[in-house]
C-alpha positions as CSV (number, residue, x, y, z in Angstrom):
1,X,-26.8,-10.2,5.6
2,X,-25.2,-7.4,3.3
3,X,-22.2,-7.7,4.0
4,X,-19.0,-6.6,1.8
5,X,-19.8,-9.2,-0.9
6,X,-23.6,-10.1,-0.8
7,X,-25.2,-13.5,-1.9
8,X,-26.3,-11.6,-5.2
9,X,-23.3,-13.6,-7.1
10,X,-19.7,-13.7,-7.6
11,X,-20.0,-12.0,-11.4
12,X,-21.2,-9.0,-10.0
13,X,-18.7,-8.4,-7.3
14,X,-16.1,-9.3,-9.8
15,X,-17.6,-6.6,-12.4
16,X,-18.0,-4.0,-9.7
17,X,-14.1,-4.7,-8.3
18,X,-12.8,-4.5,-11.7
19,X,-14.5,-1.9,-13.3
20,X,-13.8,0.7,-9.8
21,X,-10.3,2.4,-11.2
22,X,-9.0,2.4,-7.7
23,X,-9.7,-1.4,-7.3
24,X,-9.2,-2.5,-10.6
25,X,-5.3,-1.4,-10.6
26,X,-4.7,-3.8,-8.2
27,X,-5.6,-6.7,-10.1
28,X,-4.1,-8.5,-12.8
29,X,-5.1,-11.5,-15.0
30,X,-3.3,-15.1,-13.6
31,X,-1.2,-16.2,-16.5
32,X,-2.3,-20.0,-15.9
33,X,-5.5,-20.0,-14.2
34,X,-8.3,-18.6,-15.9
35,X,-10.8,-17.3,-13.3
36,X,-8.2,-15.7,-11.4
37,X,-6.4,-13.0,-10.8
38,X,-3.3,-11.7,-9.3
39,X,-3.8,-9.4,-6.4
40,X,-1.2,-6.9,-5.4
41,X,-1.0,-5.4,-2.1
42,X,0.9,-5.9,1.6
43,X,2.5,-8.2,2.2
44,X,2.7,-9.7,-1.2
45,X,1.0,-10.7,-4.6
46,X,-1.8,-13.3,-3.5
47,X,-3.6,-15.2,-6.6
48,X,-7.5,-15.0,-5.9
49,X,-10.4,-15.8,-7.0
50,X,-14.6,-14.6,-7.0
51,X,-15.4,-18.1,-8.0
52,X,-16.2,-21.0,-6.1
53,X,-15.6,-23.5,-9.1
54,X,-12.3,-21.6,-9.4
55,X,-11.3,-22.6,-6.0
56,X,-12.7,-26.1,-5.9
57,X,-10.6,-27.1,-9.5
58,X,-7.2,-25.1,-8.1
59,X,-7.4,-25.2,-4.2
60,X,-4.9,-23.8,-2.1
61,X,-3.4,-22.3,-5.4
62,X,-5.8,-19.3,-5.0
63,X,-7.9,-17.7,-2.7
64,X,-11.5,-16.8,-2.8
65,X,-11.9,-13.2,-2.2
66,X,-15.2,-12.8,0.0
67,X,-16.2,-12.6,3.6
68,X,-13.6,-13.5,6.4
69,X,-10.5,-12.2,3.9
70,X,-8.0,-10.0,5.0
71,X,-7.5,-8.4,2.1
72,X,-10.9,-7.0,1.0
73,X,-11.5,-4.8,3.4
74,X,-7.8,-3.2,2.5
75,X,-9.0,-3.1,-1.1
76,X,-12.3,-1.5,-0.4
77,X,-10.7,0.9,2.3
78,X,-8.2,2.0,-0.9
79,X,-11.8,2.6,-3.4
80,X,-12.8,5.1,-0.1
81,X,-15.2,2.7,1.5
82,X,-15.6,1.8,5.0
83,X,-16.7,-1.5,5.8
84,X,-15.7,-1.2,9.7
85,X,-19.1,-2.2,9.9
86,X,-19.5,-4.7,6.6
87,X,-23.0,-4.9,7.7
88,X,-23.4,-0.6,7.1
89,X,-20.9,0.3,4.1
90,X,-20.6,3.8,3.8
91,X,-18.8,6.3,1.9
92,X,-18.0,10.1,2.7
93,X,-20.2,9.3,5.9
94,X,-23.4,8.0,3.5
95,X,-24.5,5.0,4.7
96,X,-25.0,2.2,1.7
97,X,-27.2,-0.9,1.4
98,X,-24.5,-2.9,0.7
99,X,-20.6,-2.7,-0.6
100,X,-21.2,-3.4,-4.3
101,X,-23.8,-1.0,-4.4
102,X,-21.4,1.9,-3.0
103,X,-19.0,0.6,-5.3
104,X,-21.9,1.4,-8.0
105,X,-22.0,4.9,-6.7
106,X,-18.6,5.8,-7.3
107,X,-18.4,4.2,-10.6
108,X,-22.2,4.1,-12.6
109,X,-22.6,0.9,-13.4
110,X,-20.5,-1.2,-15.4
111,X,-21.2,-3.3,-18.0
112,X,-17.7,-4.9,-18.5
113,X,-14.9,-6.8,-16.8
114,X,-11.5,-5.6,-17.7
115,X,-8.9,-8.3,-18.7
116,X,-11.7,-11.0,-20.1
């Protein structure tokens, strides 16, 4: 399964989310959890994560931001992808392999996370 975050790893999607300008501006270093992050959008400011160990140390104190969430298909709608279908990501129409990699097409690829 593609999907909107693929098995390929947590660091990647967390590079790719944070190095997009229109995702990146949504997210703000935690002040007391390293490994997350502070994600603004409706309703509210939600504290998430990429990583699992993240999650498993602080629990219900963040979210893991992957498949099921509500908010990552808002975020990716907002970076001009449609993930309607997560298992066909496209943007402008152009059907993608996976979410990351349109992500990659509107950015290049980066080679560093912003706020680490």
């Amino acid at each position: 399964m593609a999907g909107i975050l693929p098995a390929r790893g947590w660091a990647r999607g967390l590079r790719v989310l944070l190095g997009c300008p229109h995702t990146a501006s949504h997210f703000r270093p935690h002040s007391t959890i390293r490994g997350a992050y502070l994600l603004d959008g409706p309703p509210k400011q939600l504290p998430v994560t990429f990583n699992r160990s993240v999650l498993d140390t602080f629990g219900t104190a963040v979210t893991l931001l992957t498949y099921g969430t509500e908010e990552l298909p808002a975020l990716l709608a907002s970076a001009g992808i449609d993930t309607t279908d997560p298992e066909r990501p496209k943007i402008a129409g152009r059907e993608l392999p996976d979410t990351l990699d349109a992500m990659e097409a509107l950015i290049g690829s980066p080679q560093t996370v912003p706020g680490r």
